[in-house]
VEXTOR-530867 format. One line per field, with one value per atom (N, C-alpha, C): residue number from 1; residue in one letter; atom name; x, y, z. Coordinates in steps of 0.1 Angstrom, whole numbers. Atoms other than C-alpha are relative to their C-alpha. Last residue first. Example, Ala and Ser with C-alpha at 12.3 -4.5 7.8 and 13.67 -1.06 7.14 Angstrom:
REM residues 2
dovex 2,2,2,1,1,1
vose S,S,S,A,A,A
fimar N,CA,C,N,CA,C
east -9,137,-8,9,123,9
north -11,-11,11,-12,-45,12
up 0,71,8,0,78,0
//
This chain:
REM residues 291
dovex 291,291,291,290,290,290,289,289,289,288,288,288,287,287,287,286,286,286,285,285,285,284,284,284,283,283,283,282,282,282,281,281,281,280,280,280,279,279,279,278,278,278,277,277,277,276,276,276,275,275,275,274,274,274,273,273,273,272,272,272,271,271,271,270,270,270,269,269,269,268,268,268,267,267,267,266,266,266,265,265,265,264,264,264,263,263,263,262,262,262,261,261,261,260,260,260,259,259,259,258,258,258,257,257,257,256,256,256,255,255,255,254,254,254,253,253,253,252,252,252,251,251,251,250,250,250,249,249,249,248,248,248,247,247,247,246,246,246,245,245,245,244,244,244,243,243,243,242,242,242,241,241,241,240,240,240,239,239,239,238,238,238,237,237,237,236,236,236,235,235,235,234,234,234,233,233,233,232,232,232,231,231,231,230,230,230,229,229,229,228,228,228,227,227,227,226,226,226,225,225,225,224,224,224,223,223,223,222,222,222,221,221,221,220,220,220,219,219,219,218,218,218,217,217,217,216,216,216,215,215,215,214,214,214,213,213,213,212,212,212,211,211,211,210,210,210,209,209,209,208,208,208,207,207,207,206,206,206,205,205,205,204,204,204,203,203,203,202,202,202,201,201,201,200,200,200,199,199,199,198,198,198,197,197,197,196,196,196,195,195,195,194,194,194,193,193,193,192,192,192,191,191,191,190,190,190,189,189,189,188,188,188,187,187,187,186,186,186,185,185,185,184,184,184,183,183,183,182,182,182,181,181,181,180,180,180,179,179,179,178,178,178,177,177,177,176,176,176,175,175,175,174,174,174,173,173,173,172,172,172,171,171,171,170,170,170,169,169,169,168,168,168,167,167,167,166,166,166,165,165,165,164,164,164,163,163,163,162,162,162,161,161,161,160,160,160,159,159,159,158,158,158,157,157,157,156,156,156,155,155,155,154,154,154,153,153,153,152,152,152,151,151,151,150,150,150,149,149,149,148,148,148,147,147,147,146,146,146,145,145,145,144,144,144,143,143,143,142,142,142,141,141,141,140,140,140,139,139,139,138,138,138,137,137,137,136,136,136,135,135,135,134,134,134,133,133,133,132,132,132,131,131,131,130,130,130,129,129,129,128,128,128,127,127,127,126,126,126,125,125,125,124,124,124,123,123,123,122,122,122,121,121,121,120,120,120,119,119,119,118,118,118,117,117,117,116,116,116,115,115,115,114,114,114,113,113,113,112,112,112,111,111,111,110,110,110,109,109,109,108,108,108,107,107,107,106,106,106,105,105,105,104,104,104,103,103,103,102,102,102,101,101,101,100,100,100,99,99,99,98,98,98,97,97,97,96,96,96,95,95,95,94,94,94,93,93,93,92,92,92,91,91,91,90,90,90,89,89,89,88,88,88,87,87,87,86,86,86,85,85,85,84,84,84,83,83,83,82,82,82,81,81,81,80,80,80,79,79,79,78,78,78,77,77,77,76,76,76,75,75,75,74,74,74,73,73,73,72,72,72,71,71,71,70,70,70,69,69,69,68,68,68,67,67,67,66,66,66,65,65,65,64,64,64,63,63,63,62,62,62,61,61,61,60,60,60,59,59,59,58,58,58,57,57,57,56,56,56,55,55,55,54,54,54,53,53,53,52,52,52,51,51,51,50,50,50,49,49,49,48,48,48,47,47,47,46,46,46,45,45,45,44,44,44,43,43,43,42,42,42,41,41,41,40,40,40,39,39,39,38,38,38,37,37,37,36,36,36,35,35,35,34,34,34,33,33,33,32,32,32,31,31,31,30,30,30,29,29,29,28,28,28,27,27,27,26,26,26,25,25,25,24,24,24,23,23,23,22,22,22,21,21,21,20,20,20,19,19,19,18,18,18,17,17,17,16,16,16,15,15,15,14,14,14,13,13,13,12,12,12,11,11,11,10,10,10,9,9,9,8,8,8,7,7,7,6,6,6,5,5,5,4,4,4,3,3,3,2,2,2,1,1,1
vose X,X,X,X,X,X,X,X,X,X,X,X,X,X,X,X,X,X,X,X,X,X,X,X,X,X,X,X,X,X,X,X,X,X,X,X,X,X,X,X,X,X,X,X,X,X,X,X,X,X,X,X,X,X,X,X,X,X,X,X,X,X,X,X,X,X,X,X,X,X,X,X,X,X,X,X,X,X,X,X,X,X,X,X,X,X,X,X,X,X,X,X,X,X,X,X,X,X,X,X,X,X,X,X,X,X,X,X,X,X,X,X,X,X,X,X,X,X,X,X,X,X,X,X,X,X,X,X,X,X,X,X,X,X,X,X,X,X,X,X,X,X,X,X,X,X,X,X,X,X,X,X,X,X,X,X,X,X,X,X,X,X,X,X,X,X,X,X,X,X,X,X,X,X,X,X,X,X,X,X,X,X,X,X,X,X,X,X,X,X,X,X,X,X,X,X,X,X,X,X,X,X,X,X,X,X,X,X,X,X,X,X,X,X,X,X,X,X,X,X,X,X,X,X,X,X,X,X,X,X,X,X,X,X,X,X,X,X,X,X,X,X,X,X,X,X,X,X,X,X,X,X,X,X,X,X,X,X,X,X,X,X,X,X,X,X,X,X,X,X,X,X,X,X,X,X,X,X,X,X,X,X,X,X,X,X,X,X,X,X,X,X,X,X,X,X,X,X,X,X,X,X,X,X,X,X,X,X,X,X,X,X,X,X,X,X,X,X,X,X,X,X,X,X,X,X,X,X,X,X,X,X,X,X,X,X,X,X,X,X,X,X,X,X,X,X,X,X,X,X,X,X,X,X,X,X,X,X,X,X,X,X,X,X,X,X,X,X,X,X,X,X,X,X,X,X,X,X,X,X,X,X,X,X,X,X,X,X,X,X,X,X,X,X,X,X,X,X,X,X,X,X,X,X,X,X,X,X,X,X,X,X,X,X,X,X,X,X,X,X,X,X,X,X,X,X,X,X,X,X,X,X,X,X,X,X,X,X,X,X,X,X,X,X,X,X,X,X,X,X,X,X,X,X,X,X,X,X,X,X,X,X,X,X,X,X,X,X,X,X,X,X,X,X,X,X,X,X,X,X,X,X,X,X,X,X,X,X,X,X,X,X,X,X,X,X,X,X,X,X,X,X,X,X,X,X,X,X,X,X,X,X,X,X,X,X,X,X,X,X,X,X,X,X,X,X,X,X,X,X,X,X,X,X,X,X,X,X,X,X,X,X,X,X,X,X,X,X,X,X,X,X,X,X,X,X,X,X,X,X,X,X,X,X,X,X,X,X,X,X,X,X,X,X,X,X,X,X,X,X,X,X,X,X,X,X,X,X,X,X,X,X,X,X,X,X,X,X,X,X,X,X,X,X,X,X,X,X,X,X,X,X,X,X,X,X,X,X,X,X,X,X,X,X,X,X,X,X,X,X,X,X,X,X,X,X,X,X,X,X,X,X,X,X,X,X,X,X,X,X,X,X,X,X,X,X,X,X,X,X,X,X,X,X,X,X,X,X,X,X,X,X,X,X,X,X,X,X,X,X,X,X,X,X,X,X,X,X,X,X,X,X,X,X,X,X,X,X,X,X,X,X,X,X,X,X,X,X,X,X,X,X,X,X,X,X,X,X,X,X,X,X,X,X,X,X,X,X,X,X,X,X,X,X,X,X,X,X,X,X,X,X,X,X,X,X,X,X,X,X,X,X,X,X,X,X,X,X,X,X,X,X,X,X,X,X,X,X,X,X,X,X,X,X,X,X,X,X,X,X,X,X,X,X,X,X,X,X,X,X,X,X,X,X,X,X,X,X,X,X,X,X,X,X,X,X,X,X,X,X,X,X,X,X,X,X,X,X,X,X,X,X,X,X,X,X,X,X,X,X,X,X,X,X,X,X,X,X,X,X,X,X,X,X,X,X,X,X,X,X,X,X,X,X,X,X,X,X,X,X,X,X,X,X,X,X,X,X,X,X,X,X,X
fimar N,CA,C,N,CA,C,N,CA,C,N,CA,C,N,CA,C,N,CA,C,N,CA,C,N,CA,C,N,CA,C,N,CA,C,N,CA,C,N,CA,C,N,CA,C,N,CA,C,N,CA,C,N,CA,C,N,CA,C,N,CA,C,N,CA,C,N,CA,C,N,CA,C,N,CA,C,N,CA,C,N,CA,C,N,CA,C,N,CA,C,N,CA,C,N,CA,C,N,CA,C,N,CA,C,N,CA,C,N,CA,C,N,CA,C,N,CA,C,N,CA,C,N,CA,C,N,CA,C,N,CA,C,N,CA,C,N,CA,C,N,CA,C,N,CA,C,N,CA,C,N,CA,C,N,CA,C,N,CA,C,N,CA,C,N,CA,C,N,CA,C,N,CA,C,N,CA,C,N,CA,C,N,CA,C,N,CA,C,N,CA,C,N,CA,C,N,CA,C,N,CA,C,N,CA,C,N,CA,C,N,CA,C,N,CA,C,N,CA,C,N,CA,C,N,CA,C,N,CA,C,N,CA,C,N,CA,C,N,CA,C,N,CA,C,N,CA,C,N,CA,C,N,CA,C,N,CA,C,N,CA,C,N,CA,C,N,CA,C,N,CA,C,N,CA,C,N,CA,C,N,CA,C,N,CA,C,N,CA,C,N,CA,C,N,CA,C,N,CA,C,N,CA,C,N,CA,C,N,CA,C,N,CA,C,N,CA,C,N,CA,C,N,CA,C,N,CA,C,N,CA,C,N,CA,C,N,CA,C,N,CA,C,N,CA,C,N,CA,C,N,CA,C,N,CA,C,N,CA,C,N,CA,C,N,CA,C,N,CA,C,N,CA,C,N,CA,C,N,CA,C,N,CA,C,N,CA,C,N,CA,C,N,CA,C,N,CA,C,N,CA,C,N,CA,C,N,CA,C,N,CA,C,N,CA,C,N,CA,C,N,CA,C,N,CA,C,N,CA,C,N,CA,C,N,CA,C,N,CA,C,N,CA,C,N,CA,C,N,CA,C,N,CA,C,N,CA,C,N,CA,C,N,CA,C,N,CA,C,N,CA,C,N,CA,C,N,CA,C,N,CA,C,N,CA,C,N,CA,C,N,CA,C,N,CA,C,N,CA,C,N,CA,C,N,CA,C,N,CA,C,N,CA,C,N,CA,C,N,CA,C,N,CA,C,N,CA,C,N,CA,C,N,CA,C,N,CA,C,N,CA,C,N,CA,C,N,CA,C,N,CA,C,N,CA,C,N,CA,C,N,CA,C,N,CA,C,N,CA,C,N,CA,C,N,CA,C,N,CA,C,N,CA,C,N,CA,C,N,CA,C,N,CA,C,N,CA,C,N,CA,C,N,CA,C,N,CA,C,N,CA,C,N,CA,C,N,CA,C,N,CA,C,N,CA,C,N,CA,C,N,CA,C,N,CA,C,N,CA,C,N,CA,C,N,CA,C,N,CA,C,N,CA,C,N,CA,C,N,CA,C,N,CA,C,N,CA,C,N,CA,C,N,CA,C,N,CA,C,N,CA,C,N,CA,C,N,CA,C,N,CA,C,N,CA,C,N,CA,C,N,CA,C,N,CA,C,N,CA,C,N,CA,C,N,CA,C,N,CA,C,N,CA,C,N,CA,C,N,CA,C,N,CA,C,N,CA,C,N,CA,C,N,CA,C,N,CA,C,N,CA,C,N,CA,C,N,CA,C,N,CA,C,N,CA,C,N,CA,C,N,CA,C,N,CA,C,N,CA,C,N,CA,C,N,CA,C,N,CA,C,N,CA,C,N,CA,C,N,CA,C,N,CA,C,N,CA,C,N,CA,C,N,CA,C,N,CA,C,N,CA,C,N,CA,C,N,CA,C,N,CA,C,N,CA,C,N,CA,C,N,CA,C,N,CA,C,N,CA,C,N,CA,C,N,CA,C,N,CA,C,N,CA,C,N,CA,C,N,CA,C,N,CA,C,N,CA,C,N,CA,C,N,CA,C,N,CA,C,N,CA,C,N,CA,C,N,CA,C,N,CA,C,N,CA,C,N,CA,C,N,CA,C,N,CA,C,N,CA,C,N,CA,C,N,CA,C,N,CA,C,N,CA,C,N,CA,C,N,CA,C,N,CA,C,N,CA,C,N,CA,C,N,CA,C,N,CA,C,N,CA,C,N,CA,C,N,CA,C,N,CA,C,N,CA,C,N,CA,C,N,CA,C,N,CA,C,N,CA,C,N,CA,C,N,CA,C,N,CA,C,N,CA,C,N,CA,C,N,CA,C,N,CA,C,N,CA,C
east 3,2124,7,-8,2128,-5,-7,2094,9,-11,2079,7,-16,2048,8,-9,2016,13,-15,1996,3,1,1958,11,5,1958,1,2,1985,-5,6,1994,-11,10,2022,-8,8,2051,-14,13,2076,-7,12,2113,-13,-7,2144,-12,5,2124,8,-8,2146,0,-8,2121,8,10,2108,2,-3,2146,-16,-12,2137,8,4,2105,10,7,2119,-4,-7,2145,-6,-8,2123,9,4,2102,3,7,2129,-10,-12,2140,-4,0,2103,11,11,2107,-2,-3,2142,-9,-11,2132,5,3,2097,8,7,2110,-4,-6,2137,-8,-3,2121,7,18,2102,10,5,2137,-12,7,2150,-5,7,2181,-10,8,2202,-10,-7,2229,-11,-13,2226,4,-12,2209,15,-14,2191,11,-4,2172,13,-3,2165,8,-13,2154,9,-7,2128,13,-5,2118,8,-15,2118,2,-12,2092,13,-7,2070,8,-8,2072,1,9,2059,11,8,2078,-1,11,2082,-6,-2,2122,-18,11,2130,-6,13,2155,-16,-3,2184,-10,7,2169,2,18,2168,-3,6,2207,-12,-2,2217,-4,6,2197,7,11,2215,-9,3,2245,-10,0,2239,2,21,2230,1,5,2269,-16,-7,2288,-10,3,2272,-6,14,2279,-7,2,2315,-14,-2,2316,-4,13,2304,2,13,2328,-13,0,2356,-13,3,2344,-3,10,2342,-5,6,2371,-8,-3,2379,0,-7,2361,3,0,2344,9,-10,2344,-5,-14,2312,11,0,2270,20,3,2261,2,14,2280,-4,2,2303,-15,12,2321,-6,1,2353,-18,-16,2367,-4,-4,2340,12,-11,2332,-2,3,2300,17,-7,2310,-1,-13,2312,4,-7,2281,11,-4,2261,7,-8,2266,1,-17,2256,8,-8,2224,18,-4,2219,2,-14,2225,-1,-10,2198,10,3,2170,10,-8,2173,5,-10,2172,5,2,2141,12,14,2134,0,3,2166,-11,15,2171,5,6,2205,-11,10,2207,-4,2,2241,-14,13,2236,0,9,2269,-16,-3,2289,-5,6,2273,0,11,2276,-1,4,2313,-11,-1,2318,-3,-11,2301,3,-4,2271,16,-15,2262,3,1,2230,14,-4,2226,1,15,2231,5,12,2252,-7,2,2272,-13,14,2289,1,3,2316,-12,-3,2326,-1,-15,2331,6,-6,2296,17,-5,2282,6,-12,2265,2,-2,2235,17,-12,2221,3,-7,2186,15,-4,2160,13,-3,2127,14,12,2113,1,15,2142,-8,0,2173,-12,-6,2169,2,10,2169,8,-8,2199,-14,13,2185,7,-6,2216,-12,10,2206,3,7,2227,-4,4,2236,-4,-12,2250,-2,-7,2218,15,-11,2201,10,-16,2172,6,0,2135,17,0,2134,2,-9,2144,-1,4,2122,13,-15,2121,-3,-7,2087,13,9,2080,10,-6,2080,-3,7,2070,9,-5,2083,-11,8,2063,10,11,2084,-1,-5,2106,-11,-8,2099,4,12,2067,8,8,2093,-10,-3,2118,-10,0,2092,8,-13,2101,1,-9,2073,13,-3,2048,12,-10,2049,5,3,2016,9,-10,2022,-10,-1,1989,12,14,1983,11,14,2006,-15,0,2038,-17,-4,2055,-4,-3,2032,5,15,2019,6,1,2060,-12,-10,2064,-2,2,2034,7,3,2046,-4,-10,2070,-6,7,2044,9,8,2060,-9,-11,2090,-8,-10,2068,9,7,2045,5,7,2080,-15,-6,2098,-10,2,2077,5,10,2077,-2,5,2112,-17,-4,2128,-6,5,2127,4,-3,2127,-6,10,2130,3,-4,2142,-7,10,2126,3,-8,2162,-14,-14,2154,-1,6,2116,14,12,2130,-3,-7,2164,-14,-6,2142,10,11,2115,12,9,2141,-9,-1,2167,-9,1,2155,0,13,2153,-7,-1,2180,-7,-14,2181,6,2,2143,17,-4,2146,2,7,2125,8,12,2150,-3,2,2178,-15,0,2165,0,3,2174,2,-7,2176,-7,3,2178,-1,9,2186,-10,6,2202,-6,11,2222,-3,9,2256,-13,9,2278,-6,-2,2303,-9,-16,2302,5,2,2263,15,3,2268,-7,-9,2291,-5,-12,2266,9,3,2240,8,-1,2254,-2,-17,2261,1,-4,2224,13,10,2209,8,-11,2238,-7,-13,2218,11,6,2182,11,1,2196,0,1,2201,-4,-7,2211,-13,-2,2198,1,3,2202,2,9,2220,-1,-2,2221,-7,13,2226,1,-2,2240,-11,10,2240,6,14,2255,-4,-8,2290,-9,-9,2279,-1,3,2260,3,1,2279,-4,-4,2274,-1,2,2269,7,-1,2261,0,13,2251,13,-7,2268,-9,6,2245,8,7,2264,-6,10,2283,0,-3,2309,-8,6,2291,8,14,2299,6,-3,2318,-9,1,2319,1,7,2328,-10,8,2356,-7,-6,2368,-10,-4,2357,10,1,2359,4,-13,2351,2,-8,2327,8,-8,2329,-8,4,2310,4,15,2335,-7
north 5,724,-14,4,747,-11,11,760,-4,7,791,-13,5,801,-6,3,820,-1,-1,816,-2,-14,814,6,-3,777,19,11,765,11,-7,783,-6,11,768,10,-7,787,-9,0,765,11,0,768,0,1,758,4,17,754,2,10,785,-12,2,806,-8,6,803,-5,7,815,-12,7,842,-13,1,855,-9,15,849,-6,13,873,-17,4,896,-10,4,897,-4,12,902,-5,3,935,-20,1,945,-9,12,943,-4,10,961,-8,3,990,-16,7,994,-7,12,994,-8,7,1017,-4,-1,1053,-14,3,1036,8,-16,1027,2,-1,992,12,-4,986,5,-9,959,8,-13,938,11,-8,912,14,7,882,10,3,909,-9,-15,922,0,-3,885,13,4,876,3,-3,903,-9,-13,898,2,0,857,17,10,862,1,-11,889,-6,-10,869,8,-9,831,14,-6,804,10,3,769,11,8,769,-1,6,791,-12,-3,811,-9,8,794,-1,20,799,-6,1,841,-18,0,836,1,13,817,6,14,842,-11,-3,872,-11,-1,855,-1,13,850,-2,2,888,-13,-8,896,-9,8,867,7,17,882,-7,1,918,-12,-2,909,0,11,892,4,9,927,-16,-9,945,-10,5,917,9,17,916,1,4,958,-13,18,964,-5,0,1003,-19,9,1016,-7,9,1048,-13,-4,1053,-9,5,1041,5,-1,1047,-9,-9,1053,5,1,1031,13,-12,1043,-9,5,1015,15,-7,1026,0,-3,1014,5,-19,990,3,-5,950,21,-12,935,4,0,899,8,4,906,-1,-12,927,-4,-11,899,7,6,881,0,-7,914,-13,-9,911,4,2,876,14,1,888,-12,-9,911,-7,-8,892,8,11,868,6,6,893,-10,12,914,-5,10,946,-16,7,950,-7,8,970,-3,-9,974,-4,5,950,8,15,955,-7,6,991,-12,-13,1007,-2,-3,978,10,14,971,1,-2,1007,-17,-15,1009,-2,5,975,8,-3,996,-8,-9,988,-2,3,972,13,19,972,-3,1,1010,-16,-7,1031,-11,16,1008,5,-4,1045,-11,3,1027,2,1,1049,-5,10,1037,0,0,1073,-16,5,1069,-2,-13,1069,-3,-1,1040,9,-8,1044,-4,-9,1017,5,0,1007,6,-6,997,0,2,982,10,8,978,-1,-8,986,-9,-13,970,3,6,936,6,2,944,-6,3,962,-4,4,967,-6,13,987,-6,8,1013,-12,15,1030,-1,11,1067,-16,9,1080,-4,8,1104,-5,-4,1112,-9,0,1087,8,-17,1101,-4,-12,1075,12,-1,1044,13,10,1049,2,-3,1064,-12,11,1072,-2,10,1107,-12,8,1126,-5,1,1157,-10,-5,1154,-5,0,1154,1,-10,1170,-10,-6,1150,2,-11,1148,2,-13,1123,11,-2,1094,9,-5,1101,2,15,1088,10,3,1108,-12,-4,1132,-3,-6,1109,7,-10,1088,8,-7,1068,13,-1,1055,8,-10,1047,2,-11,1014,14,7,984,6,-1,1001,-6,10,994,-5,12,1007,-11,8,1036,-17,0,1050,-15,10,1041,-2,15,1060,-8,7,1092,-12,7,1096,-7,1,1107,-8,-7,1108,9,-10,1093,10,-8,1066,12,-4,1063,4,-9,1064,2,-9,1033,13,11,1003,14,2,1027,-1,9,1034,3,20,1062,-8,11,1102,-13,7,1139,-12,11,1163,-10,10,1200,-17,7,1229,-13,2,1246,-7,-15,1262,2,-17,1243,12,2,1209,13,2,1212,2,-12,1220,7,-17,1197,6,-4,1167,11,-9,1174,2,-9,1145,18,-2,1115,19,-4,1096,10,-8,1096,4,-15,1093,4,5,1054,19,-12,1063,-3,4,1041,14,16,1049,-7,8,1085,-13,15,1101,-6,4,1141,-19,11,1158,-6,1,1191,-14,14,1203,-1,0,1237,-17,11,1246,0,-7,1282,-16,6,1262,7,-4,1280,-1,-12,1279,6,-1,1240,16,7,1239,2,-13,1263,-8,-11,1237,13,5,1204,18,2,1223,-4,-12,1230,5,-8,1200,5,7,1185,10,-8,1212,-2,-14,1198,8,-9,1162,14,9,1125,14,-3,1140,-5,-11,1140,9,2,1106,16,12,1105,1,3,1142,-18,9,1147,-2,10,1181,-13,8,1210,-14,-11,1240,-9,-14,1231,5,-11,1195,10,1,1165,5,-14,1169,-2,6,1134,13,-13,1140,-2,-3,1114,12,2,1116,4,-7,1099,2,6,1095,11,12,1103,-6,-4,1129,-14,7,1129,4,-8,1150,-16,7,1126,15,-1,1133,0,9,1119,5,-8,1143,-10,-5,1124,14,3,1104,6,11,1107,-3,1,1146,-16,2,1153,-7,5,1175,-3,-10,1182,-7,-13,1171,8,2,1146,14
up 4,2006,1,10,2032,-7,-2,2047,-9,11,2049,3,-4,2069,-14,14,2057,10,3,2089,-12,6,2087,5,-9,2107,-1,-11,2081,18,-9,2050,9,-5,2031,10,-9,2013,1,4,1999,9,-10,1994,-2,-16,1974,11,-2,1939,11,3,1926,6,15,1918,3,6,1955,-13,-3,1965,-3,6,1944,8,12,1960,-10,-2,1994,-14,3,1984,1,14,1969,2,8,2003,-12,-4,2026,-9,7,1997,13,12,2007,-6,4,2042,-13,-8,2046,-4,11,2020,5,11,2037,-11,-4,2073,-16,8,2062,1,9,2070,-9,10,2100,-15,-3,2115,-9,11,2122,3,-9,2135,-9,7,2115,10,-9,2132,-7,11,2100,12,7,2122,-6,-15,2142,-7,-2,2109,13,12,2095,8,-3,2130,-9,-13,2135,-2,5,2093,15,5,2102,-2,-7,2130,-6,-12,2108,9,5,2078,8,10,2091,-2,-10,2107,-16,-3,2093,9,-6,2091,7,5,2065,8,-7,2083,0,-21,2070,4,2,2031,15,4,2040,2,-16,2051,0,-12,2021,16,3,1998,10,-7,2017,-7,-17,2008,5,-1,1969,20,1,1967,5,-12,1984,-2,-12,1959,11,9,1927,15,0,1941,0,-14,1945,2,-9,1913,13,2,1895,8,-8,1914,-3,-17,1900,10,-7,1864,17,-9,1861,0,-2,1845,13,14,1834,-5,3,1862,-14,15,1869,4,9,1908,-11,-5,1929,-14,-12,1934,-2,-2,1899,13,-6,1884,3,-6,1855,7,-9,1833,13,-11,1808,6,-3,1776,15,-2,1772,4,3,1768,-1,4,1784,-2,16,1796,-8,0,1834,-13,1,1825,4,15,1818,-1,6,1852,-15,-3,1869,-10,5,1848,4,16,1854,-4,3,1894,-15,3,1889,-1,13,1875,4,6,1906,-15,-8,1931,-8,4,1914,4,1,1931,-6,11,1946,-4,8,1973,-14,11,1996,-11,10,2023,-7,-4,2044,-13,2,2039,4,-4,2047,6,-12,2038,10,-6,2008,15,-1,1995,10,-9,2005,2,-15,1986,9,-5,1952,17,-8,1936,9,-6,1906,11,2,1885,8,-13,1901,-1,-10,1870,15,-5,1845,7,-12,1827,2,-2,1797,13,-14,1782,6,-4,1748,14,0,1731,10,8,1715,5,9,1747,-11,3,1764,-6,7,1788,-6,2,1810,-8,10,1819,3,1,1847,-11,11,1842,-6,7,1876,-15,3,1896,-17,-7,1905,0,-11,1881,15,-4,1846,17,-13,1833,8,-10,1792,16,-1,1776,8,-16,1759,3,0,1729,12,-17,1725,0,-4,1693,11,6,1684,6,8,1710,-4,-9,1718,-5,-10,1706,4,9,1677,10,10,1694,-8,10,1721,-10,5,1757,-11,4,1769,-8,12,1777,2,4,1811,-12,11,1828,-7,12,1862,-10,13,1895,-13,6,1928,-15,15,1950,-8,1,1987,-16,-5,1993,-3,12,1978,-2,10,2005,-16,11,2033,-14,2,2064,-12,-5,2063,0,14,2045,6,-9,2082,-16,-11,2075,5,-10,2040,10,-2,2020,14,-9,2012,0,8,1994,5,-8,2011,3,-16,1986,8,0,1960,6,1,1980,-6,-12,1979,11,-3,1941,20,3,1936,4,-14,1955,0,-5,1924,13,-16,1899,13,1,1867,13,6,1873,4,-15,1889,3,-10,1858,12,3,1838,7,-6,1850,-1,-18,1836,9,-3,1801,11,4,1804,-1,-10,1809,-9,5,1788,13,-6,1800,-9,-5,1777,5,2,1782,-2,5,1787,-10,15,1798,-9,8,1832,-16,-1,1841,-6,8,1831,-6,9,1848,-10,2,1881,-15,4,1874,1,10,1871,-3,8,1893,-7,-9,1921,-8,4,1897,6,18,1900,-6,-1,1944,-16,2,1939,-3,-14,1922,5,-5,1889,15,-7,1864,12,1,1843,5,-18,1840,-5,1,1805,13,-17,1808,-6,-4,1771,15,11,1757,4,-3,1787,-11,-12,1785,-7,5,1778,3,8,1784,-10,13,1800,-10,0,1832,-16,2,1831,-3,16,1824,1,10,1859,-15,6,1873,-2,10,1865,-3,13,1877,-5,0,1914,-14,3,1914,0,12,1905,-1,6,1936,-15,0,1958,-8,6,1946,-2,-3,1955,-2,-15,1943,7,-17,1909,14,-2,1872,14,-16,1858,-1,-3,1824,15,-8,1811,3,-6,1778,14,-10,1768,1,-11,1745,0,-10,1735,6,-12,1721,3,9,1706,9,16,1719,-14,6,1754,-18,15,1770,-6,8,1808,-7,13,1835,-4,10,1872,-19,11,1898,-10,12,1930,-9,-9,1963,-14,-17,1941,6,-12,1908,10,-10,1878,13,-6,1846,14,-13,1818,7,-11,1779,14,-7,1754,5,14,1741,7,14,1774,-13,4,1811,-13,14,1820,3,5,1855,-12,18,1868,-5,9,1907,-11,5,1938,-10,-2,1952,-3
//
């Protein structure tokens, strides 16, 4: 944990809490995909590419989630490097406290323990077929974040970001976010058919066959949709969020409230998609009801 370890070719990734990519483009420079989860992890990537006598030519964020996103000014400001994402992704890259406000559909109250108030502004451009380094491909991983991607290398290593998480993480979190619930598990059931010599979440060991991870995930989202549809029983969103949270053993803390509520709302959203429930609004109640 915490090291640099060679995948295949020049292919290696930075092992942490959030794995971060690194594609050596030749004997000076680097791509980074993602650029660490924390200021300290930054600064563990950088005397590893001061050791190496490398620097950054590139930083490619799958998406703006902060734990991807955290290096950015500092790598920026050393090596004047460029940052690229998505379009959908990039105003939040850009401005990180957005993502915070958006959630939270007003102005957080407790900035202090809101991770998105702690990572600093990057300078970003849009990611295009003409700015990508050469031999890279993108893989579109919709489903996590608002338009999030994966990175292949020429040497066959695809790093999927957070379109799949690890049984650890599940177990940890119980309801880890997903902005779109239904749009993620067609991506995990894409990536069962995705061929490589070697898979890189961002949150679990490479792997060299990622069916069964991706099934597990499949099987977890499809849960918390059968426990959301139980609920649906003609009561409104603050009723089901108290039972939702006790159902799964969950304590609520104002740093999750908005990850817990939100990811409640994405599943209702997707079990709406899928003609299984209605929402009805009765005596200025919005209540749910199964279908």
């Amino acid at each position: 944990m915490f090291e640099v370890r060679h995948l295949k070719g020049r292919t290696y990734y930075f092992e942490a809490f959030t794995n971060v990519g690194i594609y050596r483009l030749d004997s000076k420079r680097v791509v980074l995909i993602d650029s660490c989860d924390h200021k300290r992890m930054a600064k563990a990537v950088n005397n590893y590419l001061k050791s190496e006598n490398l620097t950054v030519d590139t930083i490619i964020n799958t998406h703006c989630h902060v734990d991807h996103i955290c290096g950015n000014k500092d790598f920026y400001e050393k090596y004047g490097c460029r940052i690229l994402s998505t379009e959908k992704e990039k105003p939040f890259i850009a401005q990180p406290d957005l993502e915070g406000t958006f959630y939270f559909a007003g102005i957080d109250t407790d900035k202090t323990r809101n991770p998105f108030f702690m990572v600093e502004p990057s300078v970003i451009d849009t990611l295009t077929e003409e700015n990508l380094p050469e031999g890279l491909g993108i893989i579109k991983l919709p489903g996590h974040g608002f338009d999030m991607i994966g990175v292949r290398t020429p040497d066959d290593v695809v790093f999927v970001a957070d379109s799949i998480l690890s049984e650890k993480t599940w177990t940890e979190f119980k309801v880890p976010f997903f902005h779109d619930v239904n749009k993620s598990i067609e991506t995990l059931k894409m990536l069962k058919e995705i061929k490589a010599e070697l898979f890189v979440p961002s949150h679990n060991e490479p792997l060299e066959d990622i069916r069964a991870l991706a099934g597990l995930n499949i099987s977890k989202l499809e849960e918390l949709k059968e426990a959301v549809y139980g609920l649906c029983n003609g009561v409104g969103f603050d009723e089901m969020f108290t039972a939702f949270l006790n159902q799964l053993s969950l304590k609520i803390r104002t740093e999750k409230y908005v990850s817990y509520s939100v990811m409640l709302k994405n599943i209702l959203q997707a079990l709406v998609e899928d003609e299984r429930i209605k929402a009805l609004i009765e005596d200025n109640k919005f209540l749910y009801f199964r279908k």
